[in-house]
C-alpha positions in Angstrom: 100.9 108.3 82.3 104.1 109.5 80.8 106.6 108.1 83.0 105.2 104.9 82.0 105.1 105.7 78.6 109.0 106.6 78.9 109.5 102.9 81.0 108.2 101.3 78.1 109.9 102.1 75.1 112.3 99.8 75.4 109.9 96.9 75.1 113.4 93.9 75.7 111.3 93.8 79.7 108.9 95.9 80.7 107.8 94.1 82.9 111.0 94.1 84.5 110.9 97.4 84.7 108.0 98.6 86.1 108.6 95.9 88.8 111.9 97.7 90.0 109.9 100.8 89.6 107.4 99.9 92.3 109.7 98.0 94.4 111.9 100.7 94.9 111.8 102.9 98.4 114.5 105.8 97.6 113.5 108.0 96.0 109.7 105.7 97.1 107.5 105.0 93.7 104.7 107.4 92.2 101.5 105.2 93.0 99.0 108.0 90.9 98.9 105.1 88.5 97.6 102.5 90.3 93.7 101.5 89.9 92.0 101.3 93.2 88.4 98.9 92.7 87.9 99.8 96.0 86.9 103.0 95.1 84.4 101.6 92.6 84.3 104.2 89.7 84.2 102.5 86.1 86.9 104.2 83.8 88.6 103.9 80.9 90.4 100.6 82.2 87.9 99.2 84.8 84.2 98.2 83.6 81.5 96.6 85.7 81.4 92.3 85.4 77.4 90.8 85.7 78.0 87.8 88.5 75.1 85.0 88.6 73.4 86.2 92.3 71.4 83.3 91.3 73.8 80.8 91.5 74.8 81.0 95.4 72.3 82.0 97.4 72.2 84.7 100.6 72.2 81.6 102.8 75.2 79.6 101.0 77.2 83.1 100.8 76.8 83.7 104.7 78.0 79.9 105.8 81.5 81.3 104.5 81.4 84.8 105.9 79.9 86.6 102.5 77.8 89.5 101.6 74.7 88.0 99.0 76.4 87.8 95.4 74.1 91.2 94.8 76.3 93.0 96.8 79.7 92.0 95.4 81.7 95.2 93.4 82.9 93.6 90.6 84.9 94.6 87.8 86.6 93.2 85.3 89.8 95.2 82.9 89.6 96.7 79.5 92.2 94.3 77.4 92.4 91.3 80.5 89.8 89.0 79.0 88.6 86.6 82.1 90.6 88.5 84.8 87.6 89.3 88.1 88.4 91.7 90.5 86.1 91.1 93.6 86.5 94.1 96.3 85.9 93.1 99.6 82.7 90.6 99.2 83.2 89.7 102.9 80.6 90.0 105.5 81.4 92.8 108.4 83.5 90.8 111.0 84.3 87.8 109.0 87.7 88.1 107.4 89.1 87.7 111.1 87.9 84.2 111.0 90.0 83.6 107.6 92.9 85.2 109.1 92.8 83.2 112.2 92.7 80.2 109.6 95.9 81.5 107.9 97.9 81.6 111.0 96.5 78.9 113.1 95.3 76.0 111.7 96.5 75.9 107.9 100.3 75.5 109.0 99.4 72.8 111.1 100.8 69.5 110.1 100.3 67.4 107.8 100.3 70.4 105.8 104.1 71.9 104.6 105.6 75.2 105.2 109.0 76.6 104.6 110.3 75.9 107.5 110.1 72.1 107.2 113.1 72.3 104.7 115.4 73.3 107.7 113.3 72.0 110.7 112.0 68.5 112.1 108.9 67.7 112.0 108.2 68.0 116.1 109.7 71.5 116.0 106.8 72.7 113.3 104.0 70.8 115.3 102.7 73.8 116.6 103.5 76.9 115.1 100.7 79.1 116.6 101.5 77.7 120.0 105.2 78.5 119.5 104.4 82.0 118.8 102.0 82.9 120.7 103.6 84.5 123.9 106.6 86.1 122.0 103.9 88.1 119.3 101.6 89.3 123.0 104.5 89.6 124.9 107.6 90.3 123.1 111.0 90.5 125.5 112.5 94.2 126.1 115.8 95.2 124.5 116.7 96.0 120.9 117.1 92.4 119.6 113.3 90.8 119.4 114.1 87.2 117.9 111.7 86.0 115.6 109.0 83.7 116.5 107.9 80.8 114.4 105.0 83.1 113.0 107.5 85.8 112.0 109.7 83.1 110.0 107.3 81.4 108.2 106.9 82.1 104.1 104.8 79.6 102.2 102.3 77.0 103.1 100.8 74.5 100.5 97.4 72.8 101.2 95.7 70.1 99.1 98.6 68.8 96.5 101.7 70.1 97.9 103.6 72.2 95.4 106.9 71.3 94.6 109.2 74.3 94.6 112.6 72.4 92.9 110.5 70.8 90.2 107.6 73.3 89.6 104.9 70.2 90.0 102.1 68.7 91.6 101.9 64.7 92.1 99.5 62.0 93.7 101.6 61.0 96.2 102.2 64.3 97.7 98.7 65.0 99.2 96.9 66.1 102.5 93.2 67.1 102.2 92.4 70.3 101.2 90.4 72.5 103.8 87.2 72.0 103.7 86.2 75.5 104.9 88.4 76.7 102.4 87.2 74.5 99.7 83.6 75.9 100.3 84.8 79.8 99.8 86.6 78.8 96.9 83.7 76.8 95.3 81.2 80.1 96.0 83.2 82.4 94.4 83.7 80.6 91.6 80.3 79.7 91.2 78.9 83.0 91.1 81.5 84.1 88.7 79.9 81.3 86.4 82.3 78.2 87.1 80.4 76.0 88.5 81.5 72.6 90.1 85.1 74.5 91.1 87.0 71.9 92.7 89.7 73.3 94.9 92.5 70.7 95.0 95.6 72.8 96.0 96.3 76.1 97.8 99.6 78.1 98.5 99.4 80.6 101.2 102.5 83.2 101.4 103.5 85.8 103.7 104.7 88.9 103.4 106.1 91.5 105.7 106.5 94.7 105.1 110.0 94.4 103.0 108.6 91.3 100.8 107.7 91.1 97.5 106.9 88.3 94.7 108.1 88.0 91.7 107.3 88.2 88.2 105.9 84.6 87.5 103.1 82.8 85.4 101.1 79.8 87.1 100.8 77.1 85.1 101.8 73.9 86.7 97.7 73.3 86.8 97.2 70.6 84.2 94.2 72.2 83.8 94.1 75.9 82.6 90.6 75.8 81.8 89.8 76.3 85.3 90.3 79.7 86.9 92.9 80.7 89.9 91.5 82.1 92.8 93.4 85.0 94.9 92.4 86.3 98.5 94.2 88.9 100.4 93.9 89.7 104.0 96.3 92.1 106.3 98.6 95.2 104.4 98.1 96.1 101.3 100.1 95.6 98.4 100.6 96.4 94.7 99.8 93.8 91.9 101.3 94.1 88.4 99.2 92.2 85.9 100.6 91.7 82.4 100.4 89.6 79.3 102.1 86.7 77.7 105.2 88.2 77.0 107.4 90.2 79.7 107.4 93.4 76.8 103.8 93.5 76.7 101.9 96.6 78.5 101.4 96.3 82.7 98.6 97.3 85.0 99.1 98.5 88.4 96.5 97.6 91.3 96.3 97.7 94.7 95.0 94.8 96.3 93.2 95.5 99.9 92.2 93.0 102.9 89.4 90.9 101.8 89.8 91.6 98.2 89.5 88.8 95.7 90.8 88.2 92.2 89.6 85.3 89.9 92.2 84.7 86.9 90.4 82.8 84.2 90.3 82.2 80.3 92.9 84.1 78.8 94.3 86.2 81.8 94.7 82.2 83.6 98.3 82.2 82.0 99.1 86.1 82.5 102.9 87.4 84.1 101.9 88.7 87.3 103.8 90.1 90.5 103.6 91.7 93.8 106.3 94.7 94.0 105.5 95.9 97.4 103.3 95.8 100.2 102.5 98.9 101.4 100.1 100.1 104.4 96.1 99.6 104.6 94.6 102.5 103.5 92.3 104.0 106.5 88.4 104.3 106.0 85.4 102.3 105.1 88.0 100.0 102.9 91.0 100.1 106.0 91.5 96.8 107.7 88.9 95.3 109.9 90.1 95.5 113.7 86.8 94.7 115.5 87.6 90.3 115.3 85.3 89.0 117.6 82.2 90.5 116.4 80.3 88.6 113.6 77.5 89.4 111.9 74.6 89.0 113.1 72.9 87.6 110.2 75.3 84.6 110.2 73.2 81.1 109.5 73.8 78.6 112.5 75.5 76.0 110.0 78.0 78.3 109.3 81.7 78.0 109.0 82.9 80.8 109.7 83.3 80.7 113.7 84.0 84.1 115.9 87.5 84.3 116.9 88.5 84.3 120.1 89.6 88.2 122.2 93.1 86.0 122.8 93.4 84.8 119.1 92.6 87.7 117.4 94.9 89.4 120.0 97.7 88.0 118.2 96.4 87.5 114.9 96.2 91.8 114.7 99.7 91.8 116.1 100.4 89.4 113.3 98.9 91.8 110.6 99.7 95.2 111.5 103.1 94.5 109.7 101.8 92.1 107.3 100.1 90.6 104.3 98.4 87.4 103.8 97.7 86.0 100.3 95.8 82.9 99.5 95.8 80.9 95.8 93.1 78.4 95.4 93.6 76.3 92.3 92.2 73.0 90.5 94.9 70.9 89.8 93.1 68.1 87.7 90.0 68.1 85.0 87.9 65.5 85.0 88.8 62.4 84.4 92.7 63.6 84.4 95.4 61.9 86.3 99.0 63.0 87.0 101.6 61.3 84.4 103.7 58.0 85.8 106.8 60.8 85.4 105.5 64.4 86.7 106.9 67.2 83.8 106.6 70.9 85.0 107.3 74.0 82.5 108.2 77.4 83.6 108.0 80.4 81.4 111.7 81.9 80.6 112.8 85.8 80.4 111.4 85.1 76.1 108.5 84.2 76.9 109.6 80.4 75.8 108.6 77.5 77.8 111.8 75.2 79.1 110.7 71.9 80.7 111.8 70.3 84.0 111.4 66.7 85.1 112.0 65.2 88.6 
């Protein structure tokens, strides 16, 4: 720990610092510091968290691809009050199913994606159809051009985030996923949030090169309720820190099927994602076998086997990348959206400076 020591003395961002650390490829970061949940060995930082098997049963946790509750490795960190790290809950053979979702159907119209701000509407109809052939059968030669698939960033479900204003508002709606809606609600419910209504969802991702920066998510006008995080594809390292950009950072990786659960007082935390880096190999590596589902799989599930020419490009897809999934509750109950939508985004100081459409 003493080249993080040595980063942190100068507490003006230390956040900042670490971030560049981690995100830099020559000479390529020291990862000995990073917590791994996968290997599931309580420490120092990482202790065990009790989840409520009781409160989604085998049959409920199968319908969306995952292991009975009594299963889950979870853990929760020394000093993060409410943060939940879930490692790999998933059922053998179900996270292609959610990946297939990712790429397939969740950029499909009327849901928004980056490349609606430069493209009509017709041209981002079909992305998966777009991109299909060129991801199986890319042309020979040096020059590849990039399908649809390649170029696309960001994808909002439910209440469509507002990138320029930092908000959410009534009249910028599709409905939310209702397979996605149902994951979400499990989770949360055997974490002990009950009644988890998922109301908006941003999808990124990330290639090999990408990174996120270091951000706080609180354009929820409910904080009460926790943010839900799924990863599937590459790996990648998550910095989680506090409420200032001085205060002390933790290093994770984050693995395919992995889920975090940001609640209580980690809910409004800095957080980031440095780099992606490549699935480890093993009983945690990346799941490859995609059209095999479990057996035990209830016949009113959701999760539905994927296809030997979907998952043909949806492995293409993922050998170079990382897909990340927020889940969030926009509203309480009983709230509404103000008549004039206000957004506040947490500044370098740790101040809050306010932005109105």
């Amino acid at each position: 720990m003493v080249k993080m020591a040595v980063m942190l003395e100068n507490g003006e961002d230390a956040f900042r610092k670490i971030f560049k650390f981690y995100k830099r490829r020559n000479p390529p970061p020291d990862f000995s510091d990073v917590l791994d949940f996968s290997r599931g060995v309580p420490g120092d930082k990482i202790v065990p968290h009790i989840l409520d098997p009781a409160a989604v049963s085998d049959v409920e946790a199968a319908r969306v691809g995952l292991q009975p509750v009594r299963d889950w490795r979870a853990f929760g960190l020394r000093g993060y009050p409410g943060f939940i790290f879930i490692s790999n809950p998933f059922l053998l053979g179900s996270q292609p199913f959610w990946v297939r979702q990712c790429l397939k159907c969740y950029p499909q119209k009327p849901n928004i994606c980056n490349l609606d701000m430069h493209m009509s509407p017709s041209d981002t109809q079909d992305i998966w159809g777009k991109s299909v052939h060129g991801l199986c059968f890319p042309p020979s030669g040096k020059r590849v051009p990039k399908t649809l698939l390649d170029r696309l960033r960001w994808v909002t479900l439910g209440y469509h985030y507002n990138w320029d204003t930092k908000t959410y508002s009534a009249n910028h709606y599709s409905p939310f996923p209702t397979d996605l809606h149902l994951l979400a609600f499990q989770i949360t419910a055997a974490c002990g949030f009950p009644g988890f209504n998922a109301q908006a969802g941003i999808l990124n991702y990330y290639k090999t090169d990408s990174s996120l920066g270091i951000h706080v998510d609180e354009s929820e006008l409910d904080h009460s309720r926790p943010l839900l995080s799924f990863s599937f594809g590459q790996s990648a390292i998550f910095l989680l820190g506090g409420i200032r950009k001085q205060d002390p950072v933790t290093a994770m990786y984050m693995h395919s099927g992995d889920v975090m659960v940001m609640s209580g007082q980690s809910r409004l935390l800095y957080h980031a994602v440095p780099c992606i880096i490549p699935a480890p190999k093993g009983p945690a590596a990346l799941e490859v076998e995609g059209c095999s589902l479990a057996s035990s799989l209830p016949d009113s599930t959701v999760v539905e086997p994927v296809s030997v020419e979907d998952w043909a490009v949806c492995s293409r897809y993922i050998q170079s990348s990382r897909l990340n999934v927020t889940v969030r509750q926009v509203l309480g109950p009983g709230q509404t959206f103000p008549e004039t939508p206000f957004s506040h985004q947490r500044t370098d100081a740790g101040q809050t400076v306010g932005y109105h459409d």
